[in-house]
C-alpha positions as CSV (number, residue, x, y, z in Angstrom):
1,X,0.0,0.0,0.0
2,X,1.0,3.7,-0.7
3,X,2.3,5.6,2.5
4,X,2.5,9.2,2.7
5,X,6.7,8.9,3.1
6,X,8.3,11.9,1.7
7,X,11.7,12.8,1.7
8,X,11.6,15.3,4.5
9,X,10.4,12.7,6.8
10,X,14.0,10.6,5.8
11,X,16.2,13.3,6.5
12,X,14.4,14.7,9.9
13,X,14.2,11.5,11.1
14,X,18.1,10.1,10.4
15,X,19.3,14.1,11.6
16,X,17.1,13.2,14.9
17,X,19.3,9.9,15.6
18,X,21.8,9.7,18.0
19,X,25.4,10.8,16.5
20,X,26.1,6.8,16.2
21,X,23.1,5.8,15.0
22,X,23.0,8.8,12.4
23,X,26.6,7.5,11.2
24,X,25.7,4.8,10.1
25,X,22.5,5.5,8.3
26,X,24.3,8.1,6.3
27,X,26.7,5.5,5.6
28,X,24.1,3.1,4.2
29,X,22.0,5.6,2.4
30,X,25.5,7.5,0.9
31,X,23.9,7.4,-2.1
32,X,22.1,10.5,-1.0
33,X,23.0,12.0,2.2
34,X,26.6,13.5,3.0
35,X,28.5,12.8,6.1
36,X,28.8,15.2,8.4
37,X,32.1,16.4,9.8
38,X,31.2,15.4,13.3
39,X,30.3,12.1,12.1
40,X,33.5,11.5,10.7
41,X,35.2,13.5,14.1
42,X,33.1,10.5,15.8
43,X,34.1,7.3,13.5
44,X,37.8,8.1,13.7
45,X,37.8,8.1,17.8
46,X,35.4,5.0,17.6
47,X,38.5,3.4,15.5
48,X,40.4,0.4,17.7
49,X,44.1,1.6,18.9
50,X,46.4,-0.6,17.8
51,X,48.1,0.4,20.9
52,X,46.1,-2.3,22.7
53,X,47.5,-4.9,20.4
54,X,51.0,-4.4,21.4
55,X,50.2,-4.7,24.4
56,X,50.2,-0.8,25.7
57,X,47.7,0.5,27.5
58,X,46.9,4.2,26.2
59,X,45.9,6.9,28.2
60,X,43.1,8.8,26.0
61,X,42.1,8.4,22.4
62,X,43.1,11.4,20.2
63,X,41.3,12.6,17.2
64,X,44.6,12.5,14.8
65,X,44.3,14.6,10.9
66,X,45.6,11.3,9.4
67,X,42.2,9.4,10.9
68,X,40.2,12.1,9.3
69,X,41.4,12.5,6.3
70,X,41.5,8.5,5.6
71,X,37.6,8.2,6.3
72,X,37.0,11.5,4.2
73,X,39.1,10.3,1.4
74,X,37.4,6.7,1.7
75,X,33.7,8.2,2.2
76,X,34.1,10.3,-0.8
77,X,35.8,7.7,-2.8
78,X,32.4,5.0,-2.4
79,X,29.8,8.1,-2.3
80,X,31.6,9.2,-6.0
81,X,31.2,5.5,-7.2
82,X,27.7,5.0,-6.1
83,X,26.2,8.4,-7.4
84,X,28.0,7.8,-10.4
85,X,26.6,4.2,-11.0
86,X,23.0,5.7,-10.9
87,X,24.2,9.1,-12.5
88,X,25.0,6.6,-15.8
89,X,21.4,5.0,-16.1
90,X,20.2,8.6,-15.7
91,X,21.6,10.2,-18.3
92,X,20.9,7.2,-20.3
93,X,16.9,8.1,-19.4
94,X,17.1,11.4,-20.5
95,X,19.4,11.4,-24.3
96,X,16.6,8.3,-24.8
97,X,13.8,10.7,-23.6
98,X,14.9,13.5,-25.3
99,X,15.8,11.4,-29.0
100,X,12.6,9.8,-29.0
101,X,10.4,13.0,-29.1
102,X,12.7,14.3,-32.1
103,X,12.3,10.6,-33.7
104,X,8.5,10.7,-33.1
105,X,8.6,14.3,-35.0
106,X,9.9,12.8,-37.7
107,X,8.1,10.0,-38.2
108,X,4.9,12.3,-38.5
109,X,7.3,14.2,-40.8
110,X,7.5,10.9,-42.9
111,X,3.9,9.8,-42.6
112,X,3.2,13.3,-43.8
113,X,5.2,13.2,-46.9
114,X,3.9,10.0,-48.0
115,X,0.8,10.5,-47.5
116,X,0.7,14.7,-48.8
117,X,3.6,14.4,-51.6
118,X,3.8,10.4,-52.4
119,X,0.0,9.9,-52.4
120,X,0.6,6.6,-50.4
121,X,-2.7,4.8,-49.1
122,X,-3.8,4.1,-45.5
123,X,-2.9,0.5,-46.3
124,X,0.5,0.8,-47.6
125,X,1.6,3.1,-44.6
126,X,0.1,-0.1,-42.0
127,X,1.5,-2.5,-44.0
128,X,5.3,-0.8,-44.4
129,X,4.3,-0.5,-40.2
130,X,3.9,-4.3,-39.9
131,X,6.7,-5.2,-41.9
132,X,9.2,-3.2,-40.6
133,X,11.2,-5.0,-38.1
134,X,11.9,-8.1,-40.9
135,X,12.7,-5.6,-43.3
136,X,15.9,-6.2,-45.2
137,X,16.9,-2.4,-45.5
138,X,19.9,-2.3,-46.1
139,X,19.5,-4.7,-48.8
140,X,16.5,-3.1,-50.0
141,X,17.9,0.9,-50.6
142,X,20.9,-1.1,-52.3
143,X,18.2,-3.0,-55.1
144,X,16.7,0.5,-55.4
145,X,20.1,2.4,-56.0
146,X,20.9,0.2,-58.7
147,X,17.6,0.3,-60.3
148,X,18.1,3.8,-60.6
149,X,21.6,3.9,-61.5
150,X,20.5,1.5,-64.9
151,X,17.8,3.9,-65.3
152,X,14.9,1.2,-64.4
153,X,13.1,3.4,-62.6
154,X,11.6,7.0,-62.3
155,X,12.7,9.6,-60.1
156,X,9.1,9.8,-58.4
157,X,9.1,6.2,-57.7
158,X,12.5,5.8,-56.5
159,X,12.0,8.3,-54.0
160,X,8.3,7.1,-53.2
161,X,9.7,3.5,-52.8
162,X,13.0,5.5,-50.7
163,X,11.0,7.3,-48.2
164,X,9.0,4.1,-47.8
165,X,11.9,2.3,-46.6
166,X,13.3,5.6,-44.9
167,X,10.0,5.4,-42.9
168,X,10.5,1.9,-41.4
169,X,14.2,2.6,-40.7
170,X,12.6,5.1,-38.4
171,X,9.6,2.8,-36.8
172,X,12.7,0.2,-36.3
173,X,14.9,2.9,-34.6
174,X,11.6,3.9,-32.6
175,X,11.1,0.0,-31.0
176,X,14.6,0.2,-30.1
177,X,15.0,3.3,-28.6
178,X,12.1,2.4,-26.8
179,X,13.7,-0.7,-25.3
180,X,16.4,0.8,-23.9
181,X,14.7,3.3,-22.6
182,X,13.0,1.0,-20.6
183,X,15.9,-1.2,-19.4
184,X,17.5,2.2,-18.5
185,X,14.3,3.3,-16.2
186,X,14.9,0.4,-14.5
187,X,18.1,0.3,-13.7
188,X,18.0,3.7,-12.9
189,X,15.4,2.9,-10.0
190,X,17.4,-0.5,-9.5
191,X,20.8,0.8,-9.0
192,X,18.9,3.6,-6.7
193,X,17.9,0.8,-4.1
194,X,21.1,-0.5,-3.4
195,X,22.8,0.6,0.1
196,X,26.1,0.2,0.7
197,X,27.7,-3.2,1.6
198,X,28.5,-4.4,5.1
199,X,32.2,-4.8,4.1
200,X,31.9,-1.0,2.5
201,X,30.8,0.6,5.8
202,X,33.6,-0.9,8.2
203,X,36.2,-0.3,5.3
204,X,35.3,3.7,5.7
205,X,34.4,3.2,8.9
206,X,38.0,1.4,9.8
207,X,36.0,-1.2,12.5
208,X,36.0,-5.1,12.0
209,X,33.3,-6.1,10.2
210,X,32.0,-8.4,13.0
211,X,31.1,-5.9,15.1
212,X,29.5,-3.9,12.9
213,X,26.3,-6.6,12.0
214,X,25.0,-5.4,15.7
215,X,25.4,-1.7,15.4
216,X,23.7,-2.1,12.3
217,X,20.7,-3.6,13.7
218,X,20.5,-1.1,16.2
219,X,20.6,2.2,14.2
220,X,18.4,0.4,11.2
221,X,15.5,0.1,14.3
222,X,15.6,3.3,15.7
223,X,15.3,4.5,12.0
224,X,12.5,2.7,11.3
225,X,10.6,3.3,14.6
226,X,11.3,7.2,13.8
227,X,10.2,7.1,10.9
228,X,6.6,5.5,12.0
229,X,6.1,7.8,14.7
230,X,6.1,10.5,12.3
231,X,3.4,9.1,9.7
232,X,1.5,7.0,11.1
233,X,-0.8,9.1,13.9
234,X,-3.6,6.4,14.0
235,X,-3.5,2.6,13.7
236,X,-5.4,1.2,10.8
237,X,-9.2,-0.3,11.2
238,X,-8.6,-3.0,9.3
239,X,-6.3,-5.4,11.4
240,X,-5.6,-7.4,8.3
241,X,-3.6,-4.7,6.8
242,X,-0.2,-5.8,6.2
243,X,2.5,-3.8,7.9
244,X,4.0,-1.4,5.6
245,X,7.9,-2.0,4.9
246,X,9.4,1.3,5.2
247,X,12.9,0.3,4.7
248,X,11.5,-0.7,1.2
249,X,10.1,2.4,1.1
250,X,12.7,4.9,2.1
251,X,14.1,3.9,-1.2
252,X,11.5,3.8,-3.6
253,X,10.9,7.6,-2.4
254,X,15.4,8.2,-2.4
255,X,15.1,6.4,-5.9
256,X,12.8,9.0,-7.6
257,X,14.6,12.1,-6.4
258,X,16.8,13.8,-9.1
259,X,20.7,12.4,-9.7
260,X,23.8,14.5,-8.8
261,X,25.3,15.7,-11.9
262,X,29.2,15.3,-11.6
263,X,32.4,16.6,-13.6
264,X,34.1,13.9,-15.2
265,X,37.5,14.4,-17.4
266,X,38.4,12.3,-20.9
267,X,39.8,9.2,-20.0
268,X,40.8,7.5,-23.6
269,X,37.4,6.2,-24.6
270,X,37.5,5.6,-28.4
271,X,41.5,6.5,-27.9
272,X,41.6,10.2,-28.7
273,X,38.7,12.5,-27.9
274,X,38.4,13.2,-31.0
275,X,37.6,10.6,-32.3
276,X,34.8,10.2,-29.9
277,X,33.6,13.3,-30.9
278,X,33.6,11.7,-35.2
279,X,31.5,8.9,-33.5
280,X,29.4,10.3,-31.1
281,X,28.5,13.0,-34.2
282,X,27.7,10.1,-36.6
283,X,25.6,8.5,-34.2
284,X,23.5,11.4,-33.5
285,X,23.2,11.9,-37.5
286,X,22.2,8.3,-37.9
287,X,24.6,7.7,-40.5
288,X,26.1,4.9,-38.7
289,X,24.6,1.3,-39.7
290,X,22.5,-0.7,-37.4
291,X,25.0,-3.3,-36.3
292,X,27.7,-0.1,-36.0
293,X,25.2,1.8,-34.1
294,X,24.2,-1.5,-31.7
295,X,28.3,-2.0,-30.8
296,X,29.2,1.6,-30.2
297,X,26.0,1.9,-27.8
298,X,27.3,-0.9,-25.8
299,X,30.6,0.6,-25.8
300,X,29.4,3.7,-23.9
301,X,26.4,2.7,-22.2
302,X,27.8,-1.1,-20.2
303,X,30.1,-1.3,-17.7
304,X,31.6,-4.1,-15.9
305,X,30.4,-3.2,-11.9
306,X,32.7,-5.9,-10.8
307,X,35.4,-3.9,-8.3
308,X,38.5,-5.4,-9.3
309,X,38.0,-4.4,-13.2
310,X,38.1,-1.3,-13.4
311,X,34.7,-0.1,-12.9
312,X,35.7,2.8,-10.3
313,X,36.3,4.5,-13.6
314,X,33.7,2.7,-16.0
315,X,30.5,4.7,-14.8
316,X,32.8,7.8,-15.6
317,X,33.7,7.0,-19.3
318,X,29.9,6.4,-20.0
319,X,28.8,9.7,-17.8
320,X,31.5,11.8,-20.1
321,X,30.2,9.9,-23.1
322,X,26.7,10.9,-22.5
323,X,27.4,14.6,-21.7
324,X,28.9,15.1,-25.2
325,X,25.7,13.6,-26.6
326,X,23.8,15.9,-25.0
327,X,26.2,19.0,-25.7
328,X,25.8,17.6,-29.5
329,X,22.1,17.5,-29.2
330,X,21.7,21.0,-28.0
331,X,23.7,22.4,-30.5
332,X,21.2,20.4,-33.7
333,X,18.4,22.1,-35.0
334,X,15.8,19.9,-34.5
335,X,12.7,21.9,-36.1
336,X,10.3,20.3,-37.9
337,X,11.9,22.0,-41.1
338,X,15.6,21.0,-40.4
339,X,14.2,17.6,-39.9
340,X,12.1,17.5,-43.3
341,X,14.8,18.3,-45.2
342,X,17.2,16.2,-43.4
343,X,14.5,12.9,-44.6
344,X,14.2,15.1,-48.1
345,X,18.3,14.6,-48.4
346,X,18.0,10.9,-47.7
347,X,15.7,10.3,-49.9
348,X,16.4,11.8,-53.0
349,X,17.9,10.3,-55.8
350,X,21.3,11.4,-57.0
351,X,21.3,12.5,-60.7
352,X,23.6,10.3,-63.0
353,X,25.5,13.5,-63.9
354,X,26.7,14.2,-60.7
355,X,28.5,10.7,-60.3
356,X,30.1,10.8,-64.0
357,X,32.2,12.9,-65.7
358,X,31.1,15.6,-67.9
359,X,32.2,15.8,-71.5
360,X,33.1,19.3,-70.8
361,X,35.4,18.1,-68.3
362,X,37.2,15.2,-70.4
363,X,38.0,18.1,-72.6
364,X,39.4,20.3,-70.5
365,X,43.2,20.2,-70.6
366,X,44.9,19.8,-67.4
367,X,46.1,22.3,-65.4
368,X,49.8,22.4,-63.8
369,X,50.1,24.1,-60.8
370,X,53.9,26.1,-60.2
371,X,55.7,22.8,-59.1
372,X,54.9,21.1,-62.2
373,X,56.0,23.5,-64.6
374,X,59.4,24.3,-62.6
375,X,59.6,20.5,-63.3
376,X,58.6,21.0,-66.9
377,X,61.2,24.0,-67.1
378,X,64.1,21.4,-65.5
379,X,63.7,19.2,-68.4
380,X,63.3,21.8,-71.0
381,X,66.9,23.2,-69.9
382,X,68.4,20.2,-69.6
383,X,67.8,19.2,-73.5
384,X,68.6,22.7,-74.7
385,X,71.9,21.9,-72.8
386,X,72.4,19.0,-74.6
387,X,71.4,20.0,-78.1
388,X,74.3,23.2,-77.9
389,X,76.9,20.3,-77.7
């Protein structure tokens, strides 16, 4: 059942904990909340001396600048990873968000066309519909190209037939787009469930991990017992309602809130970054084929999450990757008139002159530019040279 959890009840209820208790539910929801510097102050005099293992009994604990600054450096290394593993599927939501209104304007773009200009019939559009994702296109635009390079066909029908095919390229790009948008919804709110690991908190932490399963139980009950208090004022009337799992649901209300955008620097992805840039560009054109286009979208959208390969910087290659996109996409013009002629340029035939020579031009003498006749004026000497002897 829905509860009226909102994401001022989380924070007021963890900043209302006790300091320990409050440590470590900021540690296992770092994800979103910061730790606070007397949190840190507290975990590195909570810390065991090693004093005690050699056997010297100490005095007083210290707080020491070394003991801070290891469980800020550590905090801020796991809170980077984990807001960038959910900052990745986010920006994946919203370049697949944002591509598939411009693809949905052209496709009324293309319906239009055919329908104003080609004169194609209700049942020709539903059919091209139905058939589109066994479509051999590729295959198909090469058959047509031909036709019209041996003059089989007329211009009208070669771009009728062209803009057919142009139109199911787009109702094929539209299903896929869609899918990934949906696999990148949920891992977004996936990835946003996740807190961190047992082994995670006493590595920041710098405790044993045995003793941290009890402090955990602890802090997790006074949470949830806050956390009650505050919504629910009366008990239900119908003692068959299940209890409500508000662990569950501090994260389904943490998991809708917004992702922190961060600032990530070119790592080698694609080798040089300009190279990425060539790419990224010809993906956004859609000049790039369908099994090019599949590869280079796993290439900057999957990540191995497994820690000991790399992924501390994975989420960061695809974050960069995604930025550029969007940069890229700003910086189109996507009105509905750049985008008609942009399906106008596909889909218009090339005329045969423009691919073979003109007789003009096999006429024309050639040209030497100043390097060739200095050559031409080198061989000319020499033989007058010659001819004087």
């Amino acid at each position: 059942m829905a509860t009226l959890l909102t994401f001022e009840h989380i924070e007021s209820t963890i900043q209302s904990l006790p300091l320990q208790y409050r440590t470590m539910l900021r540690l296992l929801l770092l994800q979103y909340f910061d730790v606070q510097q007397d949190e840190i102050d507290y975990m590195a005099t909570d810390q065991p001396d090693s004093r005690f293992l050699a056997g010297v009994q100490p005095k007083g604990r210290t707080l020491t600048l070394e003991a801070v600054q290891n469980i800020t450096s550590r905090a801020n290394q796991y809170k980077t990873f984990y807001r960038q593993k959910r900052e990745r599927p986010g920006m994946h939501v919203l370049f697949l968000e944002q591509s598939l209104a411009i693809l949905e304007r052209s496709l009324r773009i293309a319906r239009r066309l055919l329908q104003k200009d080609m004169e194609a019939t209700e049942e020709e559009l539903q059919e091209a519909r139905t058939q589109a994702p066994v479509t051999l296109i590729r295959q198909e635009i090469r058959h047509l190209s031909r036709a019209w390079e041996s003059q089989e066909i007329p211009a009208k029908e070669f771009q009728r037939k062209r803009l057919l095919l142009e139109f199911q390229s787009l109702l094929r790009k539209q299903i896929l787009l869609r899918r990934r948008l949906k696999f990148s919804k949920q891992e977004f709110i996936t990835v946003g469930s996740l807190p961190l690991k047992d082994h995670e908190i006493a590595h920041i932490w710098g405790i044993p991990l045995g003793s941290l399963a009890a402090r955990k139980v602890k802090a997790l009950q006074q949470f949830l017992q806050g956390l009650q208090a505050k919504i629910e004022t009366a008990p239900p009337d119908n003692d068959s309602t299940p209890p409500t799992d508000y662990w569950r649901e501090t994260f389904q209300v943490l998991a809708n809130r917004p992702f922190e955008r961060s600032i990530v620097q070119y790592d080698g992805l694609e080798r040089t970054e300009e190279k990425l840039m060539e790419k990224l560009g010809l993906f956004l054109s859609g000049s790039m084929t369908e099994q090019e286009e599949s590869k280079f979208w796993t290439s900057i959208s999957k990540v191995n999450d497994s820690e000991f390969s790399g992924s501390w910087q994975s989420h960061a290659r695809s974050i960069l990757a995604f930025q550029r996109l969007n940069a890229l996409l700003q910086d189109m013009d996507i009105s509905d008139e750049a985008l008609e002629e942009d399906i106008l340029a596909r889909v218009t035939p090339k005329a045969p002159d423009d691919q073979l020579a003109t007789p003009d031009d096999e006429d024309k003498p050639v040209e030497l530019g100043e390097m060739g006749l200095g050559v031409l004026n080198a061989f000319a000497g020499e033989i007058d040279d010659k001819r004087s002897f």
